[in-house]
C-alpha positions as semicolon CSV with decimal commas, in nm:
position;residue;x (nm);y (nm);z (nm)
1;X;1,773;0,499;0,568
2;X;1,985;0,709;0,313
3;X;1,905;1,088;0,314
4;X;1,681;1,177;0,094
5;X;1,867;1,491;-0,005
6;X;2,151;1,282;-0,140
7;X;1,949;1,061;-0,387
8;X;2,062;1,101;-0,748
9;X;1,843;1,175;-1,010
10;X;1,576;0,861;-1,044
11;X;1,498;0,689;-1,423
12;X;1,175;0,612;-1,236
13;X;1,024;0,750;-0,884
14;X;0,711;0,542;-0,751
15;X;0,509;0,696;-0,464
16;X;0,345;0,436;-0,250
17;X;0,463;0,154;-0,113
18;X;0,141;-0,068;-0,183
19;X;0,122;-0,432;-0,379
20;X;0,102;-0,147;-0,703
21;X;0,395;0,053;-0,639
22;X;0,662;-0,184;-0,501
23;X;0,498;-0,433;-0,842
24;X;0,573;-0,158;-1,063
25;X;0,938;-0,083;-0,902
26;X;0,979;-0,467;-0,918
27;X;0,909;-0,516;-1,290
28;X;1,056;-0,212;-1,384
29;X;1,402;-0,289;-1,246
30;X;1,363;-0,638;-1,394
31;X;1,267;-0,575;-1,749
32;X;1,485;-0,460;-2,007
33;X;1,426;-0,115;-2,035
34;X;1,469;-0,103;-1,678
35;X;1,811;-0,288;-1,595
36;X;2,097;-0,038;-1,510
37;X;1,865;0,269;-1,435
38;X;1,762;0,425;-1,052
39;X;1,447;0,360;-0,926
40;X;1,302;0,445;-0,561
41;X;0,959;0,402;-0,374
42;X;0,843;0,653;-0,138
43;X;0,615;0,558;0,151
44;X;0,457;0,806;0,386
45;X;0,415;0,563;0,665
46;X;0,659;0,350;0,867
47;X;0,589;0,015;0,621
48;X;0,455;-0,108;0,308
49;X;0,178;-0,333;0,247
50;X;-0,080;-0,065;0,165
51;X;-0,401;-0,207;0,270
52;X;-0,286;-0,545;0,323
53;X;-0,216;-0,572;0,704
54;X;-0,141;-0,903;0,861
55;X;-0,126;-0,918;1,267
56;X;0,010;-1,208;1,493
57;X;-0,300;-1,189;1,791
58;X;-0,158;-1,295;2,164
59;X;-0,240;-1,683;2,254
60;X;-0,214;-1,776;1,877
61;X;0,102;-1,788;1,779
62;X;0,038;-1,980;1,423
63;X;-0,252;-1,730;1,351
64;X;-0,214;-1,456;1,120
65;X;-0,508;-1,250;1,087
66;X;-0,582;-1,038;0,807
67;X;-0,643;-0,615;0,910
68;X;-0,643;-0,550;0,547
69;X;-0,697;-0,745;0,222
70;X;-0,799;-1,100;0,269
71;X;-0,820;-1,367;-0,026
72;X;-0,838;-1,359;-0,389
73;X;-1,092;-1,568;-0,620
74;X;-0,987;-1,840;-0,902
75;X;-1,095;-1,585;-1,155
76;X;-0,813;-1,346;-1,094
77;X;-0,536;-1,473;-1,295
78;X;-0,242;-1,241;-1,233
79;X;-0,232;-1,270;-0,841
80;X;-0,307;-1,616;-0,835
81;X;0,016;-1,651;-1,104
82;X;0,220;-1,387;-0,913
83;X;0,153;-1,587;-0,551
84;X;0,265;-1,934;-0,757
85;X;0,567;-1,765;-0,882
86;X;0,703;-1,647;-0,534
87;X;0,635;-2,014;-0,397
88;X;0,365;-1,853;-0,086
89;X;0,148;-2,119;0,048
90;X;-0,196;-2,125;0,020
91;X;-0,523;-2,275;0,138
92;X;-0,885;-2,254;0,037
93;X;-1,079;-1,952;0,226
94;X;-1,440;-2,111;0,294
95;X;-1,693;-1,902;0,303
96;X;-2,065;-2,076;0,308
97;X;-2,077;-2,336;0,517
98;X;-2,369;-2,490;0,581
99;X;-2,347;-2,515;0,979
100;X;-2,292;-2,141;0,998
101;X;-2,557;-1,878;1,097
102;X;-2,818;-1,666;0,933
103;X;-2,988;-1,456;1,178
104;X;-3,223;-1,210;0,963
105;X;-3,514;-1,015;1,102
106;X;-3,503;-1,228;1,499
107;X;-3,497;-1,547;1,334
108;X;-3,203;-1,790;1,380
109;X;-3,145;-1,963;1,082
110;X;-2,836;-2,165;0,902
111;X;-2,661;-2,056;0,569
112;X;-2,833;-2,398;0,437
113;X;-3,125;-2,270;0,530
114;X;-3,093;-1,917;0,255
115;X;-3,183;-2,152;-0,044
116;X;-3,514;-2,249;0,083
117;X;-3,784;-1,978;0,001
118;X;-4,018;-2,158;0,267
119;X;-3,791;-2,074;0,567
120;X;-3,664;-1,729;0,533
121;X;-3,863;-1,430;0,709
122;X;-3,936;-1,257;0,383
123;X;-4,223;-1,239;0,154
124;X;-4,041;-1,381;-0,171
125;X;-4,308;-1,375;-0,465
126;X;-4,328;-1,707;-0,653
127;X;-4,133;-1,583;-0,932
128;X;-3,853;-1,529;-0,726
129;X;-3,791;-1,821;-0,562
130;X;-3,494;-1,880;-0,885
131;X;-3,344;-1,592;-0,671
132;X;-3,350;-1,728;-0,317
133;X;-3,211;-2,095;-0,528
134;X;-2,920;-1,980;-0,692
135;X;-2,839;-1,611;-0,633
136;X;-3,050;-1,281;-0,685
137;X;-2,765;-1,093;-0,844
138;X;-2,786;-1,342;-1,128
139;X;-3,160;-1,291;-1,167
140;X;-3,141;-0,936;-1,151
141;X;-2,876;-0,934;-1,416
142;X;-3,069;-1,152;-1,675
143;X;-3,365;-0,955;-1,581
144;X;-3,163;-0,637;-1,654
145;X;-2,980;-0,714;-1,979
146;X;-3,329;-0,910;-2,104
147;X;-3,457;-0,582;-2,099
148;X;-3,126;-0,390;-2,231
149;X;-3,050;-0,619;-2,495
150;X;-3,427;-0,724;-2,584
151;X;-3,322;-1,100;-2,602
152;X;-3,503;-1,383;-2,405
153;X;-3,229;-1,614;-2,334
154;X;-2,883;-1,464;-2,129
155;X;-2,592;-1,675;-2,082
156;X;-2,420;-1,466;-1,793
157;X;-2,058;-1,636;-1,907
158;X;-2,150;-1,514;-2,283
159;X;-2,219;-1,138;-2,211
160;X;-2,030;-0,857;-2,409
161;X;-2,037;-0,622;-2,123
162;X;-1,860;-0,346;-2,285
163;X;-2,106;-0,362;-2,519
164;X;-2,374;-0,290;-2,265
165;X;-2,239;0,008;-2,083
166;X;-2,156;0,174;-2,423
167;X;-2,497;0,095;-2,625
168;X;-2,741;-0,044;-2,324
169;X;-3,044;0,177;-2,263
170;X;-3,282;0,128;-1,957
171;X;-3,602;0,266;-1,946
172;X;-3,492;0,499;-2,220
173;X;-3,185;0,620;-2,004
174;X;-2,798;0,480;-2,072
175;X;-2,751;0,242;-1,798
176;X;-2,436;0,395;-1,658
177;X;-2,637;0,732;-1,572
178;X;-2,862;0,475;-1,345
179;X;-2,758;0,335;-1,003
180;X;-2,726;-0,047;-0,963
181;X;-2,937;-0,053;-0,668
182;X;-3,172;0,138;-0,911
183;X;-3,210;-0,138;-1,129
184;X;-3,146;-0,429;-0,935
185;X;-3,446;-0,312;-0,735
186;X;-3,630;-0,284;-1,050
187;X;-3,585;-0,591;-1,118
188;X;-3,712;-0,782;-0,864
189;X;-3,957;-0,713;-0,565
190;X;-3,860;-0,534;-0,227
191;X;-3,829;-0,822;-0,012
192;X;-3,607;-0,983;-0,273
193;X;-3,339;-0,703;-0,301
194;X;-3,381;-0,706;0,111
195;X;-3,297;-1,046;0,134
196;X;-3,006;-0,985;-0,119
197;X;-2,869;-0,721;0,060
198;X;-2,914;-0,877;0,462
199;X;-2,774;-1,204;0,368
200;X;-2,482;-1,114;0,157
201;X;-2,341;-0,924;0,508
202;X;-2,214;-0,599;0,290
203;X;-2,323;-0,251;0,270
204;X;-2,232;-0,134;0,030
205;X;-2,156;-0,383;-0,285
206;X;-2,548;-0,308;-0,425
207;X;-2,498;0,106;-0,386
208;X;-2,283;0,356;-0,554
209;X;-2,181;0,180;-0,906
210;X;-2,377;0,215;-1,222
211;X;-2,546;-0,047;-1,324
212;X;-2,279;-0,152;-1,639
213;X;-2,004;-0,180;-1,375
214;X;-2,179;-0,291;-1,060
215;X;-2,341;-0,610;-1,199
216;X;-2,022;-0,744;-1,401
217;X;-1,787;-0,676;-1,025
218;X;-2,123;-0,867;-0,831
219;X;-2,100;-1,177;-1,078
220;X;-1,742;-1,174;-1,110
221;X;-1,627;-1,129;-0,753
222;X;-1,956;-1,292;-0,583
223;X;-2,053;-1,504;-0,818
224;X;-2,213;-1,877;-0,760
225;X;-1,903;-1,993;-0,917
226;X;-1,613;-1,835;-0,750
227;X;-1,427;-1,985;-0,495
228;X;-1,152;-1,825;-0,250
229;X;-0,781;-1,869;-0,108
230;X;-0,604;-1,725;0,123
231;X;-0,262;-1,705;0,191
232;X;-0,135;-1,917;0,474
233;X;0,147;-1,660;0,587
234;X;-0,056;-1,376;0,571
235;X;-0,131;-1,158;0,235
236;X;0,094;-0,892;0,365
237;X;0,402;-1,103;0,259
238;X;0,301;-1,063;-0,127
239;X;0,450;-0,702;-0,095
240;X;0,717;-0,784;0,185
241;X;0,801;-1,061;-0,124
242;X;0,764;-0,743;-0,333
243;X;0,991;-0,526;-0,179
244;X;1,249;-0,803;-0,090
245;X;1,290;-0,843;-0,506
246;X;1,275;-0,475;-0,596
247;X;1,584;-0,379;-0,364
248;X;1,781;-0,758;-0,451
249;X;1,721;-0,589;-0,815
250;X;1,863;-0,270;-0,773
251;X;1,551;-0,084;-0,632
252;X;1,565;0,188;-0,327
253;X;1,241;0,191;-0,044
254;X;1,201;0,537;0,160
255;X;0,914;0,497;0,440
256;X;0,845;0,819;0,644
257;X;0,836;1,038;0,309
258;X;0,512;1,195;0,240
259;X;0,492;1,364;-0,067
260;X;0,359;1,715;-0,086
261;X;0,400;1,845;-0,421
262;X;0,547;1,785;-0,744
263;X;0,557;1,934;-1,093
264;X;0,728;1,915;-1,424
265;X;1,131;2,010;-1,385
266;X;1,406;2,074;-1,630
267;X;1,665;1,754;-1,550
268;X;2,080;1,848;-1,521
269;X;2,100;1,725;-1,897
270;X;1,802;1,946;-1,987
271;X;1,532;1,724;-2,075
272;X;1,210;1,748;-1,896
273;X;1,123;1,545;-1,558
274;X;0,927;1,545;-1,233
275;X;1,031;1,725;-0,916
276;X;0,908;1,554;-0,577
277;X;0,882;1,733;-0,224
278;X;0,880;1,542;0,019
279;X;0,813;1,572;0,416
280;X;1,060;1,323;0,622
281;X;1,167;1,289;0,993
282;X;1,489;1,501;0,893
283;X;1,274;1,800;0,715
284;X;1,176;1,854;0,342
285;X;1,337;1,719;0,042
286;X;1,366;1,699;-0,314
287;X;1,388;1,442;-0,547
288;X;1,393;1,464;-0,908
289;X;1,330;1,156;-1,141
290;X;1,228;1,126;-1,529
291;X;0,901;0,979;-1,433
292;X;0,663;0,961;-1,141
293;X;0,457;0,672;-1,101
294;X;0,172;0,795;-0,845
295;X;0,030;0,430;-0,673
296;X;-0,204;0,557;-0,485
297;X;-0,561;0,607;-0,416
298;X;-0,821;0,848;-0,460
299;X;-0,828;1,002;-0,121
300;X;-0,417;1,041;-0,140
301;X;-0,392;1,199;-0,445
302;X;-0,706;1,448;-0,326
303;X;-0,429;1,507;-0,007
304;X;-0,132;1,669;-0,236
305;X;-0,107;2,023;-0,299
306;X;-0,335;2,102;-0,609
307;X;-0,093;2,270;-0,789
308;X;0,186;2,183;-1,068
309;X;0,141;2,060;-1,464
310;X;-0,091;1,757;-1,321
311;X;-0,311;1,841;-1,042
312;X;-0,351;2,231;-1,107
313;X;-0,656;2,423;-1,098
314;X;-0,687;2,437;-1,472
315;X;-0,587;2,088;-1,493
316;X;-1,042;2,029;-1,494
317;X;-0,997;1,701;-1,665
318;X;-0,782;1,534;-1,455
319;X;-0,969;1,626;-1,105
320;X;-1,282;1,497;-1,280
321;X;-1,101;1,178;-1,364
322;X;-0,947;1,193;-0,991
323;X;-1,338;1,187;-0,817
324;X;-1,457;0,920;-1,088
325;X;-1,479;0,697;-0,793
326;X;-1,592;0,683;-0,467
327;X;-1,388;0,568;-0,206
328;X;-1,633;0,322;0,044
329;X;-1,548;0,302;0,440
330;X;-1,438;-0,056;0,567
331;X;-1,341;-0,140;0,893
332;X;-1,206;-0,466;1,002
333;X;-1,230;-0,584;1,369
334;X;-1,072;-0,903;1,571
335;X;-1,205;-0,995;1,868
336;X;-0,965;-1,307;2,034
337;X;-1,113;-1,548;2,272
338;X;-0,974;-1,798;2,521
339;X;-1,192;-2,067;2,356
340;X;-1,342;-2,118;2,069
341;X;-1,705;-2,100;2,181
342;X;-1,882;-2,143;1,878
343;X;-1,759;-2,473;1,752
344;X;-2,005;-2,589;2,066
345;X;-2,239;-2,460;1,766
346;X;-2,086;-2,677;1,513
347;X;-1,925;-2,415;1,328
348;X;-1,544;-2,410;1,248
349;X;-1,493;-2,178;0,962
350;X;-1,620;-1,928;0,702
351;X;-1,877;-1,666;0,709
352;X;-2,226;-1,597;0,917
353;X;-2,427;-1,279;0,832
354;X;-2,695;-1,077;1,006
355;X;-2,871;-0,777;0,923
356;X;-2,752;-0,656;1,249
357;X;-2,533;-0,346;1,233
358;X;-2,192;-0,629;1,266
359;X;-2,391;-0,782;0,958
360;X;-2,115;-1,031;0,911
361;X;-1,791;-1,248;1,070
362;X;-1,554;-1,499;0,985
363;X;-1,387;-1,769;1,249
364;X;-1,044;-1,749;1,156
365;X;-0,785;-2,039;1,122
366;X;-0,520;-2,003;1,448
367;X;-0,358;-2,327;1,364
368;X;-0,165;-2,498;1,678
369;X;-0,317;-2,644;2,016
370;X;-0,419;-2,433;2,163
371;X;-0,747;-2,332;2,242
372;X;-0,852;-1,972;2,192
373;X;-0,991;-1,845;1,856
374;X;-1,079;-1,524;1,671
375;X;-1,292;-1,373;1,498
376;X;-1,276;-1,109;1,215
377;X;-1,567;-0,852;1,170
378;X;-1,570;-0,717;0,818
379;X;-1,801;-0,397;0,797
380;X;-1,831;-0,121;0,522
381;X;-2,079;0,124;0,351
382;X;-2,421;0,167;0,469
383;X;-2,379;0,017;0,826
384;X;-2,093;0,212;0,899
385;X;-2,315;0,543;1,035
386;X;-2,396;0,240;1,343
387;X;-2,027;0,223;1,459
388;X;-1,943;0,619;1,431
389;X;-2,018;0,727;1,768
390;X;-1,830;0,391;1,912
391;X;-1,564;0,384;1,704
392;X;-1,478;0,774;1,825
393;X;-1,544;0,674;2,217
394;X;-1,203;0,760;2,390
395;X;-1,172;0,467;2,580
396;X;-0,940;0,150;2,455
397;X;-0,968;-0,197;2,509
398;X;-0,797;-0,338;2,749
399;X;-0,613;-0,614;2,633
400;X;-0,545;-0,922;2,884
401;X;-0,155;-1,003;2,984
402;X;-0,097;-1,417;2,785
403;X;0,060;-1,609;3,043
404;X;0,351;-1,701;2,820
405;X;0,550;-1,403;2,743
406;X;0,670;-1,599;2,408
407;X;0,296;-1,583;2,250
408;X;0,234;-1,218;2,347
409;X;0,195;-1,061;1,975
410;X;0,409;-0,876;1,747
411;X;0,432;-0,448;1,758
412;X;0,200;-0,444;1,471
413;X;-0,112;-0,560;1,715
414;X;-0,021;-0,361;1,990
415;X;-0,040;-0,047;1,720
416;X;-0,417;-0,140;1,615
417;X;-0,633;-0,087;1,962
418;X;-0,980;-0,115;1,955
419;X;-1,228;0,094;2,075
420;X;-1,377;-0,061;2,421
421;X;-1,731;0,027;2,337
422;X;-1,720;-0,087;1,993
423;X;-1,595;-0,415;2,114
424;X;-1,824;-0,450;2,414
425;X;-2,136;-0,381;2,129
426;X;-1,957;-0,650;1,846
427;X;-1,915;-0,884;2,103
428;X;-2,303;-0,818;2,214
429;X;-2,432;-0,862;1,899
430;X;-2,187;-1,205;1,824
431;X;-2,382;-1,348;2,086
432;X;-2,730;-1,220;1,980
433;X;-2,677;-1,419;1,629
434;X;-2,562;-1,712;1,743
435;X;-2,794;-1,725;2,061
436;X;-2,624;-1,751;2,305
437;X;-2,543;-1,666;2,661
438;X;-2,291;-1,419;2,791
439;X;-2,038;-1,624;3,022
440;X;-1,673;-1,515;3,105
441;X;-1,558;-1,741;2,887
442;X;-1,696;-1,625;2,581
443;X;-1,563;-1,297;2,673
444;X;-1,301;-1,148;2,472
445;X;-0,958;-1,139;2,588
446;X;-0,794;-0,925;2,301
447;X;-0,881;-0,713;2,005
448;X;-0,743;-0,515;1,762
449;X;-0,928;-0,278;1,512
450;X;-0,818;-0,093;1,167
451;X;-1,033;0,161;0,996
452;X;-0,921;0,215;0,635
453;X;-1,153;0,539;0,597
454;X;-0,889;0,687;0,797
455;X;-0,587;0,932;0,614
456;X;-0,463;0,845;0,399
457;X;-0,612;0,570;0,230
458;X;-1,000;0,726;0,200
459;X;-1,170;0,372;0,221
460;X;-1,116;0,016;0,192
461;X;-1,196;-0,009;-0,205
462;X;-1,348;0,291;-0,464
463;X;-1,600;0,211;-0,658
464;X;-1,730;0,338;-0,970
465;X;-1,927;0,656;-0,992
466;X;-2,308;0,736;-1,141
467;X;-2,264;0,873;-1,495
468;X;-1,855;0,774;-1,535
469;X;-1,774;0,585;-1,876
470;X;-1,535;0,390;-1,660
471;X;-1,396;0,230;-2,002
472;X;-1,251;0,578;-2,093
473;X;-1,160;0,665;-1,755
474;X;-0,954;0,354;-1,697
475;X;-0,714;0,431;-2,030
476;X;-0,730;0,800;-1,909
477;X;-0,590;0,831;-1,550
478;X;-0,271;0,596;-1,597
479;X;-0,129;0,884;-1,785
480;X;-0,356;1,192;-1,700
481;X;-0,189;1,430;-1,899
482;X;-0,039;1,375;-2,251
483;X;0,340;1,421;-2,315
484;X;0,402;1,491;-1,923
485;X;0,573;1,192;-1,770
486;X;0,352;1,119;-1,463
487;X;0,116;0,836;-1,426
488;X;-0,103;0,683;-1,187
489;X;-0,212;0,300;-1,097
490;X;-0,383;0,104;-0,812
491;X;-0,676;-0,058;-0,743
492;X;-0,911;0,302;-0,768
493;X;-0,928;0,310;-1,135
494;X;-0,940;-0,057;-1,179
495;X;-1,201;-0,349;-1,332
496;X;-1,117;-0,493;-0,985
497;X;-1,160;-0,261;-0,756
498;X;-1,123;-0,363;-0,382
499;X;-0,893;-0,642;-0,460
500;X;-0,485;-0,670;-0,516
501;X;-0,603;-0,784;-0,883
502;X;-0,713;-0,445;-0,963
503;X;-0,399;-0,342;-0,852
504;X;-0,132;-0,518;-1,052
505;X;-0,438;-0,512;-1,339
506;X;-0,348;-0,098;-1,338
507;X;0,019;-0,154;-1,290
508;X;0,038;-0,400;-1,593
509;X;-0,136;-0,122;-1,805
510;X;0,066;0,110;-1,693
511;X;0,385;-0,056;-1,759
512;X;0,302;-0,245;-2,111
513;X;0,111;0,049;-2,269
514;X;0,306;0,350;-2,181
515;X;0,650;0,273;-2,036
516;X;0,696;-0,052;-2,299
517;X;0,770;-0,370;-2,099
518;X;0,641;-0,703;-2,229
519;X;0,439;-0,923;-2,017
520;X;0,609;-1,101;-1,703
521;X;0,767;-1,387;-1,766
522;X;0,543;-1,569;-1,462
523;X;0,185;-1,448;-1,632
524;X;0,306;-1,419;-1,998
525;X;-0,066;-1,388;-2,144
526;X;-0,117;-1,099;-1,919
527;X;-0,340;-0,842;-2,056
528;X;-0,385;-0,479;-1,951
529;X;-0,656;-0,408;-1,748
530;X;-0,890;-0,241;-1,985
531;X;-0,911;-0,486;-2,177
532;X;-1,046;-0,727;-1,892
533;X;-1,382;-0,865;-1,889
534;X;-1,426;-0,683;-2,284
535;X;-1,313;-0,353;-2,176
């Protein structure tokens, strides 16, 4: 790694080595404006990826297993375009499957089962049942904007949503100073929103937005119309791609530099810059470039030091534009097991939910012959107060020796261990949904465990706040203070948040509205991210 005290001055300095940052470097160094100048990502940790983490388990050598960021959906244009145009394989990522299980309130049902008012073990009133047919976040939605926009008929594809969140009023109050969950529960009865909420398997998707912004993610993301893929060698090789065509173009990466400050800085030929300090495994350094691209998340930017041009104490605006979202806790657990006991069940892939604390799992594809399986616990929000005490229990699993030496996994699993009594309680309640018995052999072997709450990432996704304009926001925070040449992108301030959309959504906006590229060549119709969905 080059010493960071000898790097010239940078055209362009990105901090963060995430699908944003290393995207930015990428199409920076590629465009016109770009080609000839310096350009360097900084990474605080020992690799880049951000939150997408992909981990090789032991006995499954074809497996990759995602820690991190998961799929995408066929609505999200500019990662399904970006994934074509790098040649990665894909596959469809099921997700209801009929076989699977639904086991809500001590009843075992099947995901078929969740469309059939008569079977479920809640009181659904008769007018309703729509809900429990094709989705309750649709009904609540044309319940919600038939009240906003004082029309009887709502096409959900038709809706100016923009239009809602800057005119809508609800119950006399504008509908972004009132909670989703607010409204949603307004708009249908309390077993409805119960059912909603146990059956979708999250915690927190119905919480924490207002209403303009949480209903249009909910339909967009979850929707009765979206369908998912995954990425057969892992999602963590979209930035490894990344990062493999910002250096072949002339781009620098630094891992093990976290930044600590930085401010505005008179440049050797006197025109105004950015000055970085850095901490690195040979001591502090400084870097000086003519802009700083911050690609980072709420929680990292709240980790700096306060001070400078940007994030000052009289800098108000920009720390109010800073905590415009919230970032939510996610945790991702894989428990690995010798063989894969629940196809005996007649279930081979996609999702089962409970309103258990584990509230939801997916059996993952392992490819190969062999035998053993795995299976991915996805948990954030409101269930995450469950897990605290487990998750801090001192005690690691202890991971079984594979027989072949050749299958044991790669570094990354071995740095992920899971808490022993958070696996011996997942595994409990695993066998509680799908009813049945605790035998050796449906005992897990491995595990490995990632908690993106941790420093420095804050949370898994941020979400929109109560009372934010998030339109205004959005065209804010990419440059948060005028004529200073700093700017910040990622999936925070997004119209996607939680997925790698929102993320090259904010770096496309960044790059085409303030630093002047056109649209990539691979996505040519491209749009900023504001102006997404009407914004």
């Amino acid at each position: 790694m080059p010493n960071a005290s000898a790097i010239p001055q940078l055209d362009l300095a990105i901090v963060g080595a995430g699908v944003s940052g290393l995207y930015s470097g990428w199409r920076w160094m590629t465009s016109t404006a770009g080609q000839g100048t310096r350009s360097a990502v900084f990474e605080c940790s020992e690799r880049v990826g951000g939150r997408l983490l992909t981990v090789q388990p032991p006995g499954m050598p074809e497996a990759r297993i995602e820690l991190g960021g998961m799929r995408f959906t066929t609505g999200q244009k500019l990662i399904q375009a970006l994934v074509a145009d790098m040649q990665l394989e894909t596959e469809s990522f099921q997700v209801s499957e009929p076989r699977n299980v639904a086991y809500l309130r001590g009843v075992h049902l099947k995901t078929a089962d969740l469309t059939h008012p008569e079977r479920i073990p809640y009181n659904i009133p008769k007018e309703d049942h729509e809900g429990v047919r094709s989705g309750f976040t649709a009904l609540a939605a044309k319940r919600f904007l038939h009240k906003t926009l004082h029309t009887q008929d709502v096409d959900l594809q038709q809706v100016d949503w923009d239009a809602v969140a800057t005119k809508g009023r609800y119950d006399e109050h504008a509908v972004t100073d009132l909670t989703m969950r607010y409204v949603y529960s307004h708009s249908v009865s309390g077993e409805s929103f119960q059912f909603a909420e146990d059956s979708s398997g999250y915690g927190s998707i119905f919480h924490t937005w207002n209403a303009a912004d949480g209903f249009v993610w909910n339909l967009d993301d979850y929707g009765a119309d979206i369908s998912y893929h995954r990425l057969k060698g892992g999602f963590e090789s979209v930035p490894m791609k990344l990062r493999e065509r910002y250096l072949a173009a002339g781009g620098e990466v630094h891992c093990h530099h976290r930044l600590l400050r930085f401010d505005t800085a008179q440049l050797a030929d006197g025109t105004e810059g950015v000055a970085l300090q850095f901490h690195t495994n040979d001591g502090p350094r400084t870097v000086h470039a003519r802009r700083l691209i911050l690609a980072m998340p709420r929680r990292s930017l709240e980790l700096l030091e306060q001070s400078g041009a940007v994030l000052g104490a009289h800098q108000k605006e920009v720390h109010q534009l800073i905590r415009s979202v919230t970032p939510i806790p996610l945790f991702k657990l894989i428990l690995c097991y010798r063989r894969r006991w629940w196809e005996d069940l007649g279930i081979t892939r996609g999702q089962s939910v409970t309103d258990l604390p584990v509230r939801q799992c997916y059996y993952w594809p392992v490819g190969g012959q062999t035998n053993a399986g795995a299976i991915l616990i996805y948990n954030d929000g409101q269930d995450m107060d469950y897990w605290e005490g487990l998750r801090d229990h001192p005690d690691k699993f202890s991971n079984e020796p594979h027989t072949d030496e050749s299958q044991f996994p790669a570094q990354e699993w071995q740095q992920h261990p899971a808490p022993a009594l958070m696996v011996k309680e997942a595994h409990r309640q695993l066998l509680a949904m799908h009813n049945v018995e605790d035998t050796p052999e449906r005992r897990p072997y491995s595990a490995a465990y990632r908690d993106w709450g941790d420093d420095p990432f804050g949370g898994g996704a941020n979400f929109w706040r109560q009372y934010v304009n998030s339109r205004q926001v959005s065209r804010r925070i990419v440059q948060p203070v005028k004529d200073v040449p700093v700017y910040i992108c990622g999936e925070a301030y997004s119209h996607a948040q939680g997925w790698v959309e929102g993320a090259l959504m904010t770096a496309e906006d960044l790059l085409q509205s303030h630093l002047g590229l056109q649209p990539p060549a691979f996505a040519p119709h491209a749009t900023p991210s504001h102006h997404l969905h009407g914004y």
